[in-house]
C-alpha positions in Angstrom: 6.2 -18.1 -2.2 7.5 -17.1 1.2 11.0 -16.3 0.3 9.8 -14.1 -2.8 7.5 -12.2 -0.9 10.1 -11.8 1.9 12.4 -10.2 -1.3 9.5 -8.4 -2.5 9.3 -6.5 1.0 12.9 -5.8 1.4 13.8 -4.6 -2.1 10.5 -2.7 -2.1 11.3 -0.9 1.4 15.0 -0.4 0.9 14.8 0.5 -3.4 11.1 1.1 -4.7 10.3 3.6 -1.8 13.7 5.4 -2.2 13.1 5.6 -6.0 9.4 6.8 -5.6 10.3 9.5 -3.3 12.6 11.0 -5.9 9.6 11.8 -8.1 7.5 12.7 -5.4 9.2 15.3 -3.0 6.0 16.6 -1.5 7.0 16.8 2.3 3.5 15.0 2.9 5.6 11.8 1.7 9.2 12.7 2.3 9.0 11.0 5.8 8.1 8.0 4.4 11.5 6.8 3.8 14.5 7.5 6.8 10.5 6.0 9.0 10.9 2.6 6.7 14.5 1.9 7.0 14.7 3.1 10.7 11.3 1.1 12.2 10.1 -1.2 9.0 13.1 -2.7 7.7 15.0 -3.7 10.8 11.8 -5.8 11.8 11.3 -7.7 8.5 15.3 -8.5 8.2 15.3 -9.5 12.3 11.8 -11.7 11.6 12.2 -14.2 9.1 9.1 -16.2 10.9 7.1 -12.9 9.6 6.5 -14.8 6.1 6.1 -18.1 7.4 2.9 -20.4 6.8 2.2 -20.7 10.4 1.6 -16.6 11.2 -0.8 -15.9 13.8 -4.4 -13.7 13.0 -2.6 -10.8 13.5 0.1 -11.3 11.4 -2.8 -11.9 8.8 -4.2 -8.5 9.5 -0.4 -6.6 9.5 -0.7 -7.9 5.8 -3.8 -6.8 4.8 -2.5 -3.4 6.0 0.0 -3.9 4.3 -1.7 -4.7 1.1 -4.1 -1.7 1.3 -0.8 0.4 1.5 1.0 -0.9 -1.2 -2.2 -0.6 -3.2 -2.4 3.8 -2.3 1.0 3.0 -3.6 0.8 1.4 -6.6 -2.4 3.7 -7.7 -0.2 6.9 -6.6 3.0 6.1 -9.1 0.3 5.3 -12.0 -0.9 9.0 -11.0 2.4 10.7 -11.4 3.1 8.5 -14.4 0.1 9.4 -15.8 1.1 13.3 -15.8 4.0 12.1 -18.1 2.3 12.7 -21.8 5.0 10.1 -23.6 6.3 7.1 -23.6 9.5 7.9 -21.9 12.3 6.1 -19.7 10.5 7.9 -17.2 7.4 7.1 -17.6 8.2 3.6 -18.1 10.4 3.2 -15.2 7.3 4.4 -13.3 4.4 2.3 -15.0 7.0 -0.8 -13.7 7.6 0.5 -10.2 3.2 1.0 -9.6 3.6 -3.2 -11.3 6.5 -3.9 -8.8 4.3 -2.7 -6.0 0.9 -3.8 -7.2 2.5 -7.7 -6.9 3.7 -7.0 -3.1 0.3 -5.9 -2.7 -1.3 -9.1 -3.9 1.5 -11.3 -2.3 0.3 -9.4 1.1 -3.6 -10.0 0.1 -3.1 -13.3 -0.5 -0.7 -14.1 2.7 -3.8 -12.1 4.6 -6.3 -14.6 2.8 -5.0 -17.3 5.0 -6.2 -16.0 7.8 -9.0 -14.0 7.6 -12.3 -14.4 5.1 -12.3 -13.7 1.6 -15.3 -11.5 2.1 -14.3 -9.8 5.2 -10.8 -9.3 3.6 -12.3 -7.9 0.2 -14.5 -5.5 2.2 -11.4 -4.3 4.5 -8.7 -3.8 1.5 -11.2 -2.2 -0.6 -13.0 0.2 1.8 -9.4 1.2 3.0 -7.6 1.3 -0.2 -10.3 4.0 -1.1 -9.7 6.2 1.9 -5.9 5.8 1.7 -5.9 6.8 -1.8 -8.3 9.7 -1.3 -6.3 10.7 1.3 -3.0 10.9 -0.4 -5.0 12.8 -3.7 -6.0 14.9 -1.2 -2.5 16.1 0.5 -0.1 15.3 -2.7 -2.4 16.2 -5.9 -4.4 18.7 -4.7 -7.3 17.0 -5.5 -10.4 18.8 -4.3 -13.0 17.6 -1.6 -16.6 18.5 -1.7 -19.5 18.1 1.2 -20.7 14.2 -0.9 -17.4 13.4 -0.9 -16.7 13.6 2.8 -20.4 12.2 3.4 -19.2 9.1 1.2 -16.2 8.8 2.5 -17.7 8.8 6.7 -20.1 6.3 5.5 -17.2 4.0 4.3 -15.3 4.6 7.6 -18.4 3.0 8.9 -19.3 0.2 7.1 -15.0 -0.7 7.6 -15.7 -0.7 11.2 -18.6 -3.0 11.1 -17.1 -5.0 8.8 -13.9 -5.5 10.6 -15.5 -5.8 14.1 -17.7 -8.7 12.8 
């Protein structure tokens, strides 16, 4: 499983990201990319130990990151596919890139899992996945915010803290 999720991570950083940005040009995500290749890329190719079953707690918690991150992903792409009303090459190509990313983001969960509690974990990936993906509705669909939402959303930021402090 390591090698494949090693392969998952560099053809995800160097293709998936690259091919996302092309339908999303927002200059909210625009960085994304020339930051991946310059500081994310180098360290996975120069680490091979990164995917090993011997990683340390915080290796665990890099993946768990990692997971909720590809997870804003994943949910983002199904967004802009979703805009697409038919079944197009487009569309398609999309729906596979948001699968493509949702199976790095389980292969990181699960590489997380051997570290850190189920529960905890769950609590942590969901909790952040949620304000990551509000976050990016926020700046890139111009989804709207309203006084609950923001009370909802400081209440999650601390329940994560006490949850990932415990």
């Amino acid at each position: 499983m390591e090698p494949l999720l090693h392969y998952c991570a560099i053809a995800l950083l160097n293709c998936s990201i690259i091919d996302l940005l092309h339908y999303c040009t927002h200059p909210a995500v625009t960085w994304l990319s020339p930051f991946a290749i310059r500081h994310i890329f180098p360290y996975l190719t120069q680490a091979p130990d990164l995917f090993s079953s011997h990683s340390s707690p915080a290796m665990a918690q890099v993946f768990l990151v990692l997971s909720i991150v590809f997870n804003a992903v994943a949910n983002s792409v199904f967004k802009v596919a979703s805009a697409i009303p038919e079944l197009s090459l487009r569309k398609a190509t999309l729906l596979g890139l948001g699968l493509f990313v949702g199976l790095v983001n389980t292969l990181c969960f699960v590489k997380a899992l051997e570290r850190i509690d189920l529960g905890t974990s769950y609590t942590v990936f969901s909790a952040g996945s949620i304000l990551l993906i509000t976050l990016v509705s926020f700046l890139y669909f111009r989804e709207g915010f309203s006084a609950q939402k923001v009370a909802g959303l400081a209440a999650i930021c601390i329940g994560l803290f006490l949850v990932w402090k415990s």
